[in-house]
C-alpha positions, 0 to 999 in steps of 0.5 A: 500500500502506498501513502502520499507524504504531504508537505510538513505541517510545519511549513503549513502550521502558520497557514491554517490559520491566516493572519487575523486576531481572533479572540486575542490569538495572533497567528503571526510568526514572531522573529526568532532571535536566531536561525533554527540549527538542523543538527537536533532534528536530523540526528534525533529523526535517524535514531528514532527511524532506526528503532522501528522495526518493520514499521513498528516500535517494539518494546522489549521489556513486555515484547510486544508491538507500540502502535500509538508510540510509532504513530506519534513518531509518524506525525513528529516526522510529518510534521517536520518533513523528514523521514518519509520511508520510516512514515511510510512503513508506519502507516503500511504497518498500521494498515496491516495490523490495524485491528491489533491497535484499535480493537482488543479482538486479539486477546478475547476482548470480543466486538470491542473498539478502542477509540482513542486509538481509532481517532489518532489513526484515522488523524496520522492516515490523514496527515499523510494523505491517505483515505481514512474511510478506507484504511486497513480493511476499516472505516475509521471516520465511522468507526470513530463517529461511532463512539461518540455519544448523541445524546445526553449531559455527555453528547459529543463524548468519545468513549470505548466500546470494551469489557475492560471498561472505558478509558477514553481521555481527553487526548483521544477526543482531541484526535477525534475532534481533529479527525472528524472535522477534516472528514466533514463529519456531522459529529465533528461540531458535538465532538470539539464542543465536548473537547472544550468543555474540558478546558479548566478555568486556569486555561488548561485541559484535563486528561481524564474524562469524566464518568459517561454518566455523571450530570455534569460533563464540563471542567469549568468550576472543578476544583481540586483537577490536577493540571495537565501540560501534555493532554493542554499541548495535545489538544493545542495541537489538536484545535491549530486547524479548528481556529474559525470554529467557535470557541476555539480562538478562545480557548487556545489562547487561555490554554497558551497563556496557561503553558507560558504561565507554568514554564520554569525560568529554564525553559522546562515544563513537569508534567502536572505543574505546579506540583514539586515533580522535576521536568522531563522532556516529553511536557517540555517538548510538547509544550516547545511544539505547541508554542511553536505551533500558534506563532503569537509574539512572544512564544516564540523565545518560550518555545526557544527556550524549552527547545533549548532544555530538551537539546540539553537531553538529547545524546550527542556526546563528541568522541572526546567525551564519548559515553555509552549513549554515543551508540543511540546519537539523537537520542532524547532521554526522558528527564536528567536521570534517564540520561546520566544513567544512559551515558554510564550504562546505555539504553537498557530495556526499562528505560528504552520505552521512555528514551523513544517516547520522549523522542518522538514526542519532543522531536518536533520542539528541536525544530526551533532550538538555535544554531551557533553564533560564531563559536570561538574558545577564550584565550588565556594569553601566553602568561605562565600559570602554576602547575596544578592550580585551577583555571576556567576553560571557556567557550561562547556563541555555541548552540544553546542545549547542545553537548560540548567536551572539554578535554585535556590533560586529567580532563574530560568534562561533558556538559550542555551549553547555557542558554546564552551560547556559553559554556565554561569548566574549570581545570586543574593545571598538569603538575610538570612543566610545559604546554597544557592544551584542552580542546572544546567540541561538540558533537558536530566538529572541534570548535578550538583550544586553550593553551596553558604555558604550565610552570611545575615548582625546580631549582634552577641551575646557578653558574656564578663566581665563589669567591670574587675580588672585591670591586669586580664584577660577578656573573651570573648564568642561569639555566634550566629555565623556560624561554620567556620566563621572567627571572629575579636575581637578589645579591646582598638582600638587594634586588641586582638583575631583572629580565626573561630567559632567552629561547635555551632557557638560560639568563646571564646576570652582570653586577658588582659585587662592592668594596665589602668582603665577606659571604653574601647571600645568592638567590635566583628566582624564576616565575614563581617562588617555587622555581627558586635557587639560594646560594652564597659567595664570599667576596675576598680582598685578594686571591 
């Protein structure tokens, strides 16, 4: 079966809805304050396009086939305009196992549809151009209008038809609502208005429905309902093209202002704000999508930003720093956690469900994360530093989120560039003498180095007169230096010669010695006081 791969949505997206105010939510597109990098996305599409398996992702760890996970991958990729093979060997796949995904006919659940599951297929059928009204030996339009209720406090509601019970949510309805307008069904109107009935009053959307038979079907005036980043920036996602329907250009700006109201000062979102949980890179990523998606002034340095956050969890480690993430290069990991512990031990299989979901949720968000800004590593100048003291190694105009390597002698530090561009580490100098180089890079190329001129503590080798007349000149030679290197000499208590090494690291030193006989005190200092040599001579009135 062939399906036609349209153009992306996100060439699209600022189309659907034409340049009009409505209700308060301007789809213009609002300047970027710099051009989007292409790295992020073409690194992150090949890894998740190499996890499936004849169109489908399977997860090890219960061994069975993730429908959902690979659609939700189809539309990142739709959306983006990457990958059509891997999107058309999803959408072949779901056509040959489609009852699999939507019904449970397979493991005794008889006559059943599922349909949450319905809608989001007959969404990705139509996203890349195929006929969903004819899709896998199925009506999905059908099927879809179907489950959704006629009648009743509920009209418009999605809802299973299954022995286990209903667990239609509101992501579900959003796909059916998307769904069913795009088909031109009369149940689209009864579904959208059941969609936004599940907006919260603070501009969120919940997840889960309410019981088919509760009275009061509408979210307005609950209390207590627990916030929901991801269901709000699905059901964005669902309405971008639904804006002339009536209480949609409404709704999606209350929903908008609600994402950028939770966003934390790093650009990330939790999942249920404003609990105390930490971020994780599915809420940052669809909330990053769903900014990007409206295009209102503004958003778009919030999308910027929570695309910033989720790059800083992509795997992208440069050679130097090379870890056992370096295998799944594009890789998105769920939350900090996932992602220390996927450098030291790799995907394994609790955590390869996580890492894909993650991705193919989040990908789209990357769209927009930066590129460089004229990378350049700072210089240190060509003073002399200590051995084994600490100095900062520093680089600007990176990619903000991406991963950058800082490595040299005793070093090799990984850590993701600050949303300004810069990154900076803090290395402890070599303990022997000599040019200290660390290198900064990413996972792209090697943006440059800094060259420490390292000094460890010696004795300098001293060459002078042991017993000089009196009235005569003594002279100094100084050796074991290194070219440059500033030297002191002190004769008597008194400072007698200043000046640098020359390029075989000695230093000549003239200087009389005075009337006065008797034994003075010699001392010869290189750089640092650790690089001192005493000694004396005894001036004589004759030989």
């Amino acid at each position: 079966m062939s399906h036609r791969v349209l153009r992306p949505r996100r060439a699209l997206a600022l189309l659907a809805v034409p340049a009009l105010t409505l209700g308060g939510l301007v789809a213009t597109s609002a300047p970027a304050s710099a051009a989007p990098d292409p790295r992020p996305v073409t690194i992150g599409a090949d890894w998740l396009a190499g996890q499936l398996e004849d169109g489908v992702f399977v997860n090890a760890q219960f061994d069975s086939s993730d429908y959902g996970l690979s659609i939700d991958a189809a539309l990142a990729f739709d959306e983006l305009g990457v990958q059509d093979d891997a999107v058309e060997a999803v959408l072949d796949r779901l056509a040959r196992d489609l009852d699999a995904y939507v019904t449970g006919d397979a493991f005794g659940d008889a006559d059943s549809l599922y349909a949450g599951a319905a809608a989001k297929s007959a969404v990705v059928v139509q996203a890349t151009g195929s006929d969903p009204t004819a899709f896998g030996g199925r009506d999905l339009v059908a099927d879809v209008e179907d489950r959704v209720a006629d009648t009743g406090p509920a009209s418009g509601r999605l809802s299973d038809r299954s022995t286990f019970g209903d667990f239609a949510n509101t992501i579900g309805q959003g796909y059916a609502a998307q769904a069913l307008a795009a088909a031109g069904s009369d149940e689209a109107s009864a579904a959208l208005t059941y969609l936004l009935g599940q907006q919260c009053d603070a501009g969120f959307f919940r997840g889960p429905l309410p019981d088919a038979t509760a009275a009061d079907q509408d979210c307005a005036g609950d209390t207590g309902v627990e916030a929901d980043v991801d269901t709000t920036a699905l059901t964005l996602l669902a309405l971008r093209d639904l804006q002339t329907q009536p209480g949609v250009a409404q709704a999606t700006t209350d929903a908008l202002d609600w994402l950028v109201s939770v966003q934390a000062r790093d650009g990330s979102f939790a999942s249920a704000p404003p609990a105390a949980e930490a971020p994780n890179a599915n809420s940052t990523g669809l909330a990053a999508w769903a900014l990007d998606a409206y295009g209102r002034p503004g958003d778009a340095d919030d999308a910027e930003d929570a695309a910033v956050w989720v790059r800083g969890r992509q795997a992208d480690d440069p050679a130097a720093c090379g870890s056992r993430l370096t295998a799944a290069t594009g890789a998105i990991a769920y939350d900090d956690a996932d992602l220390a512990r996927g450098r030291s031990n790799g995907i394994e299989d609790d955590s390869e469900d996580r890492f894909r979901r993650a991705s193919a949720q989040a990908l789209p968000a990357l769209a927009v994360a930066p590129e460089a800004a004229g990378a350049q590593v700072a210089q240190p100048g060509t003073a002399f530093r200590r051995a084994g003291t600490r100095e900062g190694v520093g680089a600007s105009g990176l990619a903000p989120g991406q991963a950058v390597c800082v490595s040299g002698p005793g070093t090799r530090v990984l850590k993701a560039a600050a949303a300004g561009g810069g990154v900076g580490v803090t290395v402890t100098l070599p303990r022997r003498t000599g040019t200290a180089t660390y290198r900064v890079a990413t996972g792209a190329a090697v943006v440059g180095s800094a060259s420490y001129r390292v000094l460890a503590a010696s004795t300098p080798g001293v060459d002078y007169k042991k017993r000089p007349l009196r009235g005569t000149n003594q002279r100094v030679v100084v050796s074991g230096l290194e070219a440059g290197e500033s030297v002191t000499v002190v004769a008597g208590g008194r400072v007698r010669d200043r000046g640098t090494a020359g390029d075989a690291g000695r230093f000549v030193s003239r200087f009389g010695v005075g009337s006065k006989v008797g034994k003075t005190g010699l001392t010869v200092r290189g750089e640092f006081a650790d690089r001192t040599a005493s000694r004396s001579f005894v001036v004589v009135a004759r030989r």
